[in-house]
Steps between C-alpha positions, in 0.01 A plus 500: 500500500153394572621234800673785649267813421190248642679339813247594717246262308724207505567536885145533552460119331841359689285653823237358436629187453708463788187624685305213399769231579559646854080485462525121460745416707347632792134436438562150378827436602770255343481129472814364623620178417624211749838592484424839676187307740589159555332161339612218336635403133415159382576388146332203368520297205261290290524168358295568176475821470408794693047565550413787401564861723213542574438156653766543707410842630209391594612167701760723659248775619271265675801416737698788562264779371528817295865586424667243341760592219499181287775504214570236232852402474647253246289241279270387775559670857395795702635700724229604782607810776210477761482633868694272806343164483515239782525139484156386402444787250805437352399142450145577418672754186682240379169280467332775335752539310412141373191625368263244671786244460435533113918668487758315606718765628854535655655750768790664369594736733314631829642795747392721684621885517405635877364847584890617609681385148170692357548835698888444440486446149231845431759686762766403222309605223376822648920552567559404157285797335633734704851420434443472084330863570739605664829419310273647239474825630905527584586368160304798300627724770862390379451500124370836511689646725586760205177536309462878579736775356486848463445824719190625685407637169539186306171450298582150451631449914425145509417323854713398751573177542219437794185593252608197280526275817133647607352475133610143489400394864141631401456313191664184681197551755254515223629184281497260855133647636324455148599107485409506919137647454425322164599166679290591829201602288527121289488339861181696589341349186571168621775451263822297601714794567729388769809750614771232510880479419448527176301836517752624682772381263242686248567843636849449528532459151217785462793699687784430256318536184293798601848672604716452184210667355481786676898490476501520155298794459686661775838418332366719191391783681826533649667455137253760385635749821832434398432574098359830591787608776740423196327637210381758769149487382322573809181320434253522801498174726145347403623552122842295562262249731263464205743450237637243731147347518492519092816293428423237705138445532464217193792322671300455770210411380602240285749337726220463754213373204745233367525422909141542569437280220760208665291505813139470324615190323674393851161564647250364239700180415738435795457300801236554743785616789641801282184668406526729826841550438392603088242698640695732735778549261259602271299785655788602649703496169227734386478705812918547488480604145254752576663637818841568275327708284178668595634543914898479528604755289168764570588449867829573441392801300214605712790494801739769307201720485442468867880531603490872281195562701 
């Protein structure tokens, strides 16, 4: 199969890729929200009608600077995350918010989120990832616990369960880094590409969905090994992997389009506080899709050929 037969081009790109996104990150860093810094939330409502964005970017940058996330919520509010504000700038926002006293506007809700909830609250996130990668890993290691059969002179061996655990926590890697460096390089271009609990809620779904990918294909390959033990075929291992790849590459592909195509409309024509969220799932919808079946199965492939070695 050309996938298989070509691996070494496809984890080339994935390299690449990953390269650039641990690029990103570094050079320009990530944009974290308030949630993970500290600030304040304020959500304010208008009489007759919300002003334009715009005009109320710009009032709220002349008090509290570059920074502010400002989200419309409802018919005629918005919800504005800024840095730690004290008394007076919190009362001079709200008269900016006014608009020159051309708005008559009303304080919903005000709090503030301190540096500790912040640092607790990106501790819990950071714990969270590991743990969903983790259970990952031990949950493959189960299922396919007996993937392999045959003798040392087995043509079609298999892997041990371990490779499948590897393969996977490599193209988990790759799905969460893409979404991480595509986000960091938006925030370098002075787009409003904050790392909040919603990113982070992002990649936990990226997580799932990427997995039950890779899952599926894995399940085949190991339906595949046990066709050819019975039938005692023998096929080489990259044959039975490619086959595997075969029978279950338009399911993937179309389950993740018809997705893909969810979160475009989400992002396009939903509300102004999902579009992150749309945008995350998105690329790394695409970047899961691709991991399943141009890096998961090569790798696990290109690790049989090593293990004979």
């Amino acid at each position: 199969m050309f996938i298989i037969d070509h691996r070494r081009i496809f984890f080339a790109i994935s390299a690449a890729l990953v390269a650039f996104s641990v690029f990103s990150a570094v050079f320009w860093g990530l944009n974290p929200g308030i949630e993970f810094t500290g600030g304040a939330i304020a959500e304010v409502r208008y009489e007759n009608g919300r002003p334009e964005l715009a005009l109320v970017k710009s009032a709220v940058t002349e008090i509290v600077g570059e920074g502010a996330l400002i989200q419309p919520t409802g018919e005629s509010g918005y919800v504005i995350r800024v840095r730690a504000l004290n008394t007076e700038e919190h009362q001079a926002l709200l008269a900016a918010l006014s608009v020159d006293g051309t708005q008559k506007v009303y304080e919903e809700r005000y709090s503030l989120v301190g540096p500790s909830i912040g640092s607790e609250l990106k501790n819990k996130a950071w714990i969270s990832i590991v743990l969903v990668i983790t259970g990952i890993v031990l949950f493959i290691a189960f299922a396919f616990r007996r993937s392999s059969y045959g003798g040392d002179d087995a043509r079609g061996e298999g892997a041990p369960p371990w490779h499948y655990s590897i393969a996977a926590i490599v193209a988990l890697v790759h799905d969460i880094a893409i979404p991480t460096g595509v986000f960091s390089f938006l925030g370098s271009q002075s787009v409003n590409a904050q790392i909040d609990v919603l990113f982070v809620t992002a990649l936990l779904a990226i997580l799932g969905y990427s997995v039950h990918d890779t899952i599926v294909v894995f399940d085949r390959v190991r339906e595949n090994l046990k066709k050819n033990r019975e039938m005692k075929l023998r096929k080489p291992f990259p044959e039975i992997v490619g086959e595997g790849l075969m029978q279950t590459m338009s399911r993937s592909i179309n389950t993740s389009l018809t997705t893909l195509l969810a979160l475009i409309a989400l992002y396009f024509f939903g509300s102004e506080a999902t579009k992150n969220f749309a945008l995350v799932l998105s690329v790394g919808i695409v970047a899961g899709t691709y991991s399943s079946i141009f890096l998961a199965a090569p790798i696990l492939v290109a690790m049989g050929g090593w293990r004979k070695n």
